[in-house]
DOLUM-303732 format. One record per residue: residue in one letter; y, x, z of N, C-alpha, C, CB in turn. Coordinates in steps of 0.05 Angstrom, whole numbers, plus 5000, padded with zeros to 4 digits. Last residue first. Glycine has a CB too. Layout:
BEGIN
aYXZYXZYXZYXZ ...
# end
This chain:
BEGIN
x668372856860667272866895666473136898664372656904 x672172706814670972846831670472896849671072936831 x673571976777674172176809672572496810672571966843 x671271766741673171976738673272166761675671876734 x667471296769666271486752668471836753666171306718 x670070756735668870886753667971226745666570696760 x675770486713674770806712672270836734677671036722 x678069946727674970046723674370236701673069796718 x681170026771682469966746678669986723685670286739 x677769986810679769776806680669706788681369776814 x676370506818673870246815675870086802672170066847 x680870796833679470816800676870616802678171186789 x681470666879684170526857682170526829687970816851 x677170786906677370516900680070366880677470416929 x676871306906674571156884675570966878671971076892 x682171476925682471486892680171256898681671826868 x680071316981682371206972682571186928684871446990 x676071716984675071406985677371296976674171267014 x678172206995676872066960675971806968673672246942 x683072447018683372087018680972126986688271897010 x683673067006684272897041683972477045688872977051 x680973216959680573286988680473147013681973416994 x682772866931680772796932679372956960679772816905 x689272976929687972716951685072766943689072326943 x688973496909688673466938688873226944690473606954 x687573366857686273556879686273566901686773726879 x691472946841687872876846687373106856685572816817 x697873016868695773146848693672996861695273506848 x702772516880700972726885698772856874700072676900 x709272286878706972316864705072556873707672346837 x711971796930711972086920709172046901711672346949 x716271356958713271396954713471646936711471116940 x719971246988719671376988716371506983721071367003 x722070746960723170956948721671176962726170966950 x718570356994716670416975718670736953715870036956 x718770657062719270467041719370617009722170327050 x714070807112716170877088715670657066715671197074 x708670617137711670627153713270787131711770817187 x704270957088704870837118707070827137703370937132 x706171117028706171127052706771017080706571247050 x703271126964705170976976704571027011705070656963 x703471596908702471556928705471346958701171906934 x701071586842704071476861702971426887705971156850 x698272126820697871866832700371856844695371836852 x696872566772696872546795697872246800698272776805 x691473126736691772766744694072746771688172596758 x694773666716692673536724693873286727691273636746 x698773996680698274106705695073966731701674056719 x701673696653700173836647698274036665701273906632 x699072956672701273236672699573436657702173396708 x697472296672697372546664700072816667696672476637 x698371776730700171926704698672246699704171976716 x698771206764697271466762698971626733693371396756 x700070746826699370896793699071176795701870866769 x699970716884700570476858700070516829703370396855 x694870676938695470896908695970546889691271206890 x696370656998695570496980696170696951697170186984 x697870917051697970607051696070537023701670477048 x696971487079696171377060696471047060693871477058 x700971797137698771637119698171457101697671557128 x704872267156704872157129701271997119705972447108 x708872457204706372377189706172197170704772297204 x712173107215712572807204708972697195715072817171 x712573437263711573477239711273227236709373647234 x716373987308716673727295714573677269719873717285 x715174337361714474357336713573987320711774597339 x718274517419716474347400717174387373716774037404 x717075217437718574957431717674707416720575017418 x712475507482713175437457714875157458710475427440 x711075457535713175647528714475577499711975937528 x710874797567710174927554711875127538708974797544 x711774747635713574807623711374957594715974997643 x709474447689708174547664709974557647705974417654 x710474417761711874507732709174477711713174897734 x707574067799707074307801708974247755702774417815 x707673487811708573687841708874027824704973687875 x704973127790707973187787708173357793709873077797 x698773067813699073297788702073287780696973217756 x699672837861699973057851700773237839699573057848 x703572147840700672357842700972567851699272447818 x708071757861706071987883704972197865702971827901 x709571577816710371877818710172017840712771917813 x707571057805705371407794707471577803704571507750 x710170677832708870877843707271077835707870797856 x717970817816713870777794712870927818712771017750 x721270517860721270717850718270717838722170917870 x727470017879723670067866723870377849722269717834 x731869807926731569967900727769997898733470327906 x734169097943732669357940732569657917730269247939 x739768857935737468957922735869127930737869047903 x745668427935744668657953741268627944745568597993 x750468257894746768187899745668427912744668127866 x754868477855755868407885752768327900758368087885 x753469087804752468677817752768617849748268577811 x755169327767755969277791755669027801758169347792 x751169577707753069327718753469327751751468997709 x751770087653750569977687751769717698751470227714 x754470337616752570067611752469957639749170137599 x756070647583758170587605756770277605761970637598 x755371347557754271177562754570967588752371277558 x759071777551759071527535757071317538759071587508 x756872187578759471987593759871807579762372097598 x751572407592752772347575754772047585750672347551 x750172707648752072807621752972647601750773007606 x746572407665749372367677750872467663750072447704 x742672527630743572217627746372277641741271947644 x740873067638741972997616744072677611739472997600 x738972937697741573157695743173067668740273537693 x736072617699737672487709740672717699736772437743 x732173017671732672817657734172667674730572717647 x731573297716732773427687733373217679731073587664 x732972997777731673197746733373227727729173057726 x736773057835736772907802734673117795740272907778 x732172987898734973037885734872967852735873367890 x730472507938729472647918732572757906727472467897 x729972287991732472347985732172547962733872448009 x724571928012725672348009727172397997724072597999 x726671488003726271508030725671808026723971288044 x730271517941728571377957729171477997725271477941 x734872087920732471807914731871857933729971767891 x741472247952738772347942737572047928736572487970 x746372307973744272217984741172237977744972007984 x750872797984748572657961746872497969746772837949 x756772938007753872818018752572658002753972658041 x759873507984759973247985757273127990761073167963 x762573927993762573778023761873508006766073768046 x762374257952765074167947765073897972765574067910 x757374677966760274747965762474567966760774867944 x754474247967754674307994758274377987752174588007 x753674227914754373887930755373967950751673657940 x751974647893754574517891755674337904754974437873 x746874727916749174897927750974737919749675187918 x743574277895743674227927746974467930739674387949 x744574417838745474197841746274207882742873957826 x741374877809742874907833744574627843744775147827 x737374567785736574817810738674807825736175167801 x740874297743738474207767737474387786735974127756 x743774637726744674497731742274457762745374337706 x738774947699741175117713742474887743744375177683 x738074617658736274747681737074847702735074937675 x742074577629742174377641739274437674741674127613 x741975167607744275007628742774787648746774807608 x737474997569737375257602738775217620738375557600 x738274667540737274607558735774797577736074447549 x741974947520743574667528740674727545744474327503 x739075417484740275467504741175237521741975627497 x734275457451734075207473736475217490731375217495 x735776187439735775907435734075667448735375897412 x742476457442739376367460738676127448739576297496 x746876577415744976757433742276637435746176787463 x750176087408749276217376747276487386752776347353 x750075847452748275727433747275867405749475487427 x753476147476751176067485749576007472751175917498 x757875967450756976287447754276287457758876527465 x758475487464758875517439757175877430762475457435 x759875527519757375447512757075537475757275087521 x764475757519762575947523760175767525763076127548 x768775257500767175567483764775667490768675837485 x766874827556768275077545766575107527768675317564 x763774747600764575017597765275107579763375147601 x763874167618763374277633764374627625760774187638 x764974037557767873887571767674107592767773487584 x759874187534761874347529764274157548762274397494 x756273797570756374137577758474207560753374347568 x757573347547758673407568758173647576758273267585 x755573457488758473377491759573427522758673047481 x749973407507751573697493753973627491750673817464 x750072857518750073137544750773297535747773257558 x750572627468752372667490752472767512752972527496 x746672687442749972847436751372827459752172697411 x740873047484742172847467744872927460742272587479 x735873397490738573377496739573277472739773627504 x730373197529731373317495734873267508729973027456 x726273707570728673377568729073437544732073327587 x720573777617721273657589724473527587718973397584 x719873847675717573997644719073987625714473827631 x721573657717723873767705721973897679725673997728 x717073217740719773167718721173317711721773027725 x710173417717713573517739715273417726714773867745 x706072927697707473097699709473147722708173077680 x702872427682702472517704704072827708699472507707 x703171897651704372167641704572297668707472147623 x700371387666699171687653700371777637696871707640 x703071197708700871377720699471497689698371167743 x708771107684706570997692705071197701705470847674 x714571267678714071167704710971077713715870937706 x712771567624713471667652713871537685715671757646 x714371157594712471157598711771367619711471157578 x720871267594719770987601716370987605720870767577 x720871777573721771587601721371417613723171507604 x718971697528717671807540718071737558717471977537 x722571257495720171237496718871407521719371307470 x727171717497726971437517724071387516728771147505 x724672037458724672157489725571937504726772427496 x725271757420722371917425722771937453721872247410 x729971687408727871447412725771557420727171267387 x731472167396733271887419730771827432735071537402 x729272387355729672557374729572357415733072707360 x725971887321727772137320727472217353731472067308 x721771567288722271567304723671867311720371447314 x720571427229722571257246723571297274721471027249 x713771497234715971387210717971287236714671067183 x711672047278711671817262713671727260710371637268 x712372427313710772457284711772267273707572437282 x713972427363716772417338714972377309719172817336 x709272357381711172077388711972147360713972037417 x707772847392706572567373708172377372704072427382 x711173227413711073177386709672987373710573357377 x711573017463713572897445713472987423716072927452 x705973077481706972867474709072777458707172807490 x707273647486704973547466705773157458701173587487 x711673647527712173747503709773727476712774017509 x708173607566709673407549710773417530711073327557 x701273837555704573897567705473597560706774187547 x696173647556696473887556699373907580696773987524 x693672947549695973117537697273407556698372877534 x691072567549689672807545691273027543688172807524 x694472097566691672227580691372447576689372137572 x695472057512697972067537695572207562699671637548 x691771937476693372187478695472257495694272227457 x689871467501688271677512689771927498684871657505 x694571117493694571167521692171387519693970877541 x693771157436695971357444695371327471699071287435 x690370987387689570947413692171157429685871047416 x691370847342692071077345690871177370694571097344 x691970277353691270357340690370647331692270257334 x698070297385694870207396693170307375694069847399 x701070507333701170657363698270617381703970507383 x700469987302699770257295698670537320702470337279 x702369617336700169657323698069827323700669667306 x708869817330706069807364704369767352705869557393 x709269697276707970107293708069957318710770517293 x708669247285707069387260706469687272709169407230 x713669107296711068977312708869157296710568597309 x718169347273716369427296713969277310717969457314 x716668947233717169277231716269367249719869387230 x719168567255716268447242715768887243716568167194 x723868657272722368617301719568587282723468297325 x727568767223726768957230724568897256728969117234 x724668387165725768347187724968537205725268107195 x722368527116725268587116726268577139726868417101 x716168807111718568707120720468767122718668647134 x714069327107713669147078714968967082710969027068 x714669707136711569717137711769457118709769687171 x718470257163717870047137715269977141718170167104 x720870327229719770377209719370157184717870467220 x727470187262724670047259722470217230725569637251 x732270397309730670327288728370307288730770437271 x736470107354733470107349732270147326732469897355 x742170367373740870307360737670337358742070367348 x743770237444743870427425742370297404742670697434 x745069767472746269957472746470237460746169957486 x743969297462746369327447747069557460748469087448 x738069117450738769147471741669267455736669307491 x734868517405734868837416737468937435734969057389 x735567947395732868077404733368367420730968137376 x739667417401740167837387737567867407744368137401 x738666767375739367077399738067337385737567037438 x740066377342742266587346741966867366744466427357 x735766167324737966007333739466227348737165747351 x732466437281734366247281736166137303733166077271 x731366797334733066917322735366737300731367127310 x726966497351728966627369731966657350727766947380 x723466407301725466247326727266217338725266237341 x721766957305722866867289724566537291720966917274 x718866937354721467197350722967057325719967597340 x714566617356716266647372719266817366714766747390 x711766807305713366577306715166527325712066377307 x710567327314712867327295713366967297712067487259 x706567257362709367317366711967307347709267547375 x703266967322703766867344707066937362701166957357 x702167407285702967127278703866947299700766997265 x699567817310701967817305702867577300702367977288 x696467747393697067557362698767577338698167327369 x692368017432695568107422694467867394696468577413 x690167957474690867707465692967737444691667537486 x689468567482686868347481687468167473685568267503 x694368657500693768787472692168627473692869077465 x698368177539696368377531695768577499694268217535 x701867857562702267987546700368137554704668057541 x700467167596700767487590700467657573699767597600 x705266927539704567097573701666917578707667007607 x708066557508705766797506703066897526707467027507 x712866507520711066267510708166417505712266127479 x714166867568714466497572712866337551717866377566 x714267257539711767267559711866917569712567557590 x717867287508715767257491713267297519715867527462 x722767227541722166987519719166987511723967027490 x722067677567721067467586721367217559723367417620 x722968007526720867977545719567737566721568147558 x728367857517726067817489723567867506726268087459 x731168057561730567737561729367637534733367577566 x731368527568729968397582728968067581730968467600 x730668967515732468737537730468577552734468487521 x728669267487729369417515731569157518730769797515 x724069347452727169187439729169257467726768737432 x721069697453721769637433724169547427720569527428 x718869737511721169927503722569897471719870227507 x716269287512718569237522720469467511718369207551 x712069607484712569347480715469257486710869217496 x711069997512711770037492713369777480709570127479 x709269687555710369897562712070007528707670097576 x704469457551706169257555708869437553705669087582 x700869807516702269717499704169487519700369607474 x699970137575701470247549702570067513699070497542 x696869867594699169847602700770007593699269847625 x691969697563694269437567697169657582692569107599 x689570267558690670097543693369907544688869987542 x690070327619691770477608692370327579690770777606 x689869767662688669957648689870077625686469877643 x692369457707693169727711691569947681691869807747 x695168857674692969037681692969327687691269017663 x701668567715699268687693697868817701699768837673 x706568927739705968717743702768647712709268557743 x708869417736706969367771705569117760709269267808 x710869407678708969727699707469587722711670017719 x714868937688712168997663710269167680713169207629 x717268907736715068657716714068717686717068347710 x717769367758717969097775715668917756721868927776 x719869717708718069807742716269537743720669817779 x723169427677721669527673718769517695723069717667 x726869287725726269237712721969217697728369347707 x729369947738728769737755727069467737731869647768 x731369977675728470117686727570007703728370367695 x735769677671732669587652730369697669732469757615 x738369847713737869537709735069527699739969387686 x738070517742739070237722737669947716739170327692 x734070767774735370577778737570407764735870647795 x732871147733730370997739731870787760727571207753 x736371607728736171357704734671187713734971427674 x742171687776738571637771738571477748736671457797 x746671477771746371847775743371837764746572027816 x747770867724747371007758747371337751743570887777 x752770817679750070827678750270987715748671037644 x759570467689758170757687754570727694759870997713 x764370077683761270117686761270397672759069847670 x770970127712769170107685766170067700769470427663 x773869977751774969727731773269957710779369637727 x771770297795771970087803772869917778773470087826 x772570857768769770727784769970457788769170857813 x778070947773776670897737773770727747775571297714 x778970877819779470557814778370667771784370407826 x775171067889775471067855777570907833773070967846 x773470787929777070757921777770857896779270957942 x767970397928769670547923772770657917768970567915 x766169847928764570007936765570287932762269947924 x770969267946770169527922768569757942773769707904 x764568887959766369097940768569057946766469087912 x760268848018761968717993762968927980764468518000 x753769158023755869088033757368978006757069308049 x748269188002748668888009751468848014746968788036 x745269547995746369558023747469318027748369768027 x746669617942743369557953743769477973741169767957 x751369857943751769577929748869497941752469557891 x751470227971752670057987752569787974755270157994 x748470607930747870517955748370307967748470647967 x751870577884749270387881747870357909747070527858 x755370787911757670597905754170467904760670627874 x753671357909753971227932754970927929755671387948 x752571577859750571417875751471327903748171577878 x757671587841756371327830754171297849755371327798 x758772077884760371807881759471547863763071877868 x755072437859755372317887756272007889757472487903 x757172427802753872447810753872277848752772907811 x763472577803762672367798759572247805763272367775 x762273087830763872847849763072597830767772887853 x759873337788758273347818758873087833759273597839 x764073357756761873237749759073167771761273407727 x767973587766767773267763765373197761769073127741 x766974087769766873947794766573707793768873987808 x767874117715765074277721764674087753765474707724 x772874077689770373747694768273907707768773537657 x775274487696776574357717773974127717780174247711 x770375047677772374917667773174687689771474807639 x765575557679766975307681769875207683765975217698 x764176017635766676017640766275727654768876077614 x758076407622759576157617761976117642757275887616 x755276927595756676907618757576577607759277187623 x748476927582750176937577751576827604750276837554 x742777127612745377347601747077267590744977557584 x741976567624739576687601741677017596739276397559 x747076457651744976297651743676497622745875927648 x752676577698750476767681747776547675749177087703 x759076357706756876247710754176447695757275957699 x764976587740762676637719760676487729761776947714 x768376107780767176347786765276347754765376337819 x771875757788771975827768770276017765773975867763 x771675047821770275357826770275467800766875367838 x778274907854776474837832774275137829778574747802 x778174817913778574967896777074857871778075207904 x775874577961776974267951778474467916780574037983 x769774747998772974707989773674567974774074887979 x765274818057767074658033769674658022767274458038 x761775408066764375218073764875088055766875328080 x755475728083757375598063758975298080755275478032 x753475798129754276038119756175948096751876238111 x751275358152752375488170753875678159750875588188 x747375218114749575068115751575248130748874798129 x746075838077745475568096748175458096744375628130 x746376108014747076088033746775948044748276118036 x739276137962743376097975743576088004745375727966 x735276297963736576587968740276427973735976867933 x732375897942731275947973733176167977727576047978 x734175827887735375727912735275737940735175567911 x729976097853732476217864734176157888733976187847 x723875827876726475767866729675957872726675487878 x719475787898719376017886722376007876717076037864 x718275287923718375467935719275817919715975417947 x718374997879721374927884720775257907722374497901 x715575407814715875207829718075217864712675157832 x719575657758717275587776717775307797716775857794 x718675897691719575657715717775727722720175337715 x719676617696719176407682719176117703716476467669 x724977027713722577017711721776687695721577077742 x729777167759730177257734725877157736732077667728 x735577047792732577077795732177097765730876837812 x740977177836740177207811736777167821741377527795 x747777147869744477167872742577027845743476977902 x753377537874751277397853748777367871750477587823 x759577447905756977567898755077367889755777707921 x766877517919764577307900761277477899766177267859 x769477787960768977817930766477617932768478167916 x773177408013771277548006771077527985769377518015 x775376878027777077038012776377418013779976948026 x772176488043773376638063775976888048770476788082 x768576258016771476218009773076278042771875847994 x764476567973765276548001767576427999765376788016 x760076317916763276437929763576367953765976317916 x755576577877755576367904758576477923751876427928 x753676467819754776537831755276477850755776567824 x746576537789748076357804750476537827745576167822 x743176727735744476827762746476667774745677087758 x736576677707739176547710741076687743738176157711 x732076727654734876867676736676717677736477137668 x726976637629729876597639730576697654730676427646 x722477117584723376977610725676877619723077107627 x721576967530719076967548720776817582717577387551 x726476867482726177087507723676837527730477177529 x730876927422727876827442727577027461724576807425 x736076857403735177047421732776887432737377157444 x738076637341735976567364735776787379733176477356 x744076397301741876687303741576517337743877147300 x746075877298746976057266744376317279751976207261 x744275307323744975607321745075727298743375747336 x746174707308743874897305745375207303741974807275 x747874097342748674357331746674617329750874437346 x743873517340743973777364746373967339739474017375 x744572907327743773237306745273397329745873307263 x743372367310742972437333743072727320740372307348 x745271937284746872097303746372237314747872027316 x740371867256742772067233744872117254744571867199 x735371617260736371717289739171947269733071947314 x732871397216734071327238735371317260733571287240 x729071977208729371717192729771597219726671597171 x730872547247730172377234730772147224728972347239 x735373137265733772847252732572747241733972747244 x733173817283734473607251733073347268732473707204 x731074057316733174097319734373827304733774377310 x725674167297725673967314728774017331722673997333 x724774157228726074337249726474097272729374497236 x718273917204721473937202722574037227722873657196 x712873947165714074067185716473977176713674357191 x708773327150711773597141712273617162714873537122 x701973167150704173217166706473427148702973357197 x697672657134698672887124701072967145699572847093 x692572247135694472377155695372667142692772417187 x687371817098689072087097691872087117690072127064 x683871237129687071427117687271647122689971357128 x677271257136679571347151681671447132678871567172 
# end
């Protein structure tokens, strides 16, 4: 078994490949056990403004600050912009004129995806920025790919966690839909059991002579090093690796989600982005059996739309508390049902229980640079993963601790060796890093963590014998 070494790195910082992706790092942390959050709730009878506050760790929806807003009967709709203080963790935040846009826009795209399912003609809105751009849906799980996704990788295949974690990974690789159905047309069915690399690098390599773009054009895909130049040979290597690893039984076994996303990020290549799409996408299957609001990473561009939403006073927010973006965005999601009411606007919700947004619908509608979704005149059903009957969703697991980022580093191969004065040490070359990033290591500690690795460089060069066991 390869030596597995891990570096801690601040799970704030980037990784190899992900260099857009860098949260702003607080200059000082207020850790705190419990949130607080106080929700201002304005009469607009032209009464003083009063707070209703809860203060304690997540809970669940019956336990929710929200059981204390006002009924329908008691809140009126206005058309004011709501400036009222916002209190999230003791800090005060100021909203700003997009704080409302951002509700009206949430409603208004999901109603435009209603009437487009609904079969009726367009324009599905008087909007007219709504009507001459694309905007990603309110729900991430009704965009194209995920719909998608759902339909003919997740429902369609072996339900067993193996196979349905590498069809799942698989697709999330290149995230178009039409390298999927290329490589299931000459392939299919796509299994791990029939998995072939030579088989798919002929298919992909094919592809690509004659001109088609394999990966999805909306964010970048990086690929780890594994000794190819061609980045789809790269990633065919860590799905590999990932099966190999057996990851559907650490998706299984997995505590929080927050356990999950630190294995994911372990490895070569994979940053903050890619980790947490990855997770999303394996979230529709039956084994990430979690509460959707447990887990979000906050990307640039939701932290770009909480400051448009408040302003500076996120800025102060952040140098106070720390996780603070994703207290807001907590914030956001609890109180989402009061705002809608306040500004009279009719949410419809997900499915046939009119589910309201998660966290992770909360982060995606934040980020406004993302203007992908297509308005297709094709009246559609909508599909929702049936793992998100189970249960085990129903109930929070918010782990208290933040993740804790640690890079993995396994042993590919020892290229040389060199005296010091200090002892023997070895060019050590690593699994998914390219060969600049091979490093020299002392014989003390690889004989600790890899002596089968030295015996066999020093059989090779035929030193037998040198090693110490």
């Amino acid at each position: 078994m390869p030596v597995i070494r891990t570096k801690h790195t601040d799970s704030a910082l980037t990784s190899e490949g992900d260099e857009e992706y860098m949260p702003t790092q607080a200059s000082s942390r207020l850790k705190s056990r419990h949130r607080r959050i106080n929700l201002p709730v304005k009469r607009f009878s032209g009464h003083t403004a009063t707070q209703v506050s809860h203060s304690g760790e997540s809970t669940t929806s019956s336990e929710s600050f929200l059981s204390s807003l006002p009924t329908d009967n008691d809140l009126s709709p206005t058309c004011q912009p709501f400036m009222e203080p916002i209190i999230v963790s003791g800090v005060e935040l100021h909203p700003t004129v997009a704080f409302d846009t951002f509700w009206q826009f949430a409603a208004e795209r999901k109603a435009i995806d209603d009437k487009r399912r609904a079969g009726l003609p367009p324009p599905w809105t008087n909007d007219k920025i709504l009507q001459n751009y694309f905007f990603c849906n309110t729900f991430r799980v009704l965009d194209k790919g995920c719909q998608y996704l759902i339909q003919e990788v997740i429902e369609k295949g072996s339900p067993e966690p193996v196979e349905l974690v590498f069809r799942v990974v698989l697709f999330n690789t290149f995230t178009k839909i039409g390298t999927w159905e290329l490589l299931d047309r000459h392939l299919g069915p796509l299994t791990w059991a029939r998995y072939d690399r030579e088989k798919y690098q002929a298919v992909l390599s094919n592809a690509v002579a004659h001109g088609m773009t394999l990966y999805t054009g909306a964010y970048i895909k990086p690929a780890p090093y594994y000794g190819f130049e061609q980045n789809y040979m790269n990633h065919l290597l860590f799905l590999e690796d990932l099966m190999e690893h057996k990851l559907a039984n650490r998706l299984l076994m997995a505590p929080y989600m927050a356990n999950v996303y630190e294995y994911l990020i372990s490895f070569p290549s994979m940053g903050p982005f890619s980790t947490y799409q990855l997770m999303l996408s394996l979230s529709y299957t039956n084994l990430l059996n979690f509460h959707p609001n447990d887990f979000v990473v906050v990307g640039p561009g939701s932290k770009s739309g909480l400051n448009k939403l408040f302003g500076k006073s996120m800025q102060c927010g952040r140098a106070e508390v720390d996780e603070f973006d994703t207290e807001v965005m907590r914030y956001l999601t609890e109180s989402q049902g009061f705002h809608f009411k306040r500004l009279g606007l009719k949410f419809s919700g997900l499915g046939p229980d009119k589910l309201p947004m998660t966290i992770a619908d909360i982060e995606h509608t934040l980020c406004e640079v993302i203007l992908k979704a297509e308005l297709e005149c094709i009246p559609m059903p909508m599909v929702l993963p049936k793992a998100w009957s189970h249960r085990a969703r129903c109930t929070p697991r918010i782990r208290e601790e933040k993740p804790l980022v640690e890079k993995r580093y396994e042993v590919d191969h020892l290229h040389d060796h060199r005296d010091t004065p200090d002892g023997q040490q070895y060019l050590v070359y690593w699994v998914g890093y390219s060969p600049e990033d091979a490093t020299w290591e002392f014989e003390s500690s690889l004989l600790e963590d890899a002596p089968a690795t030295i015996k066999a460089y020093n059989t090779k060069l035929g030193k037998k014998g040198r090693s110490k066991n």
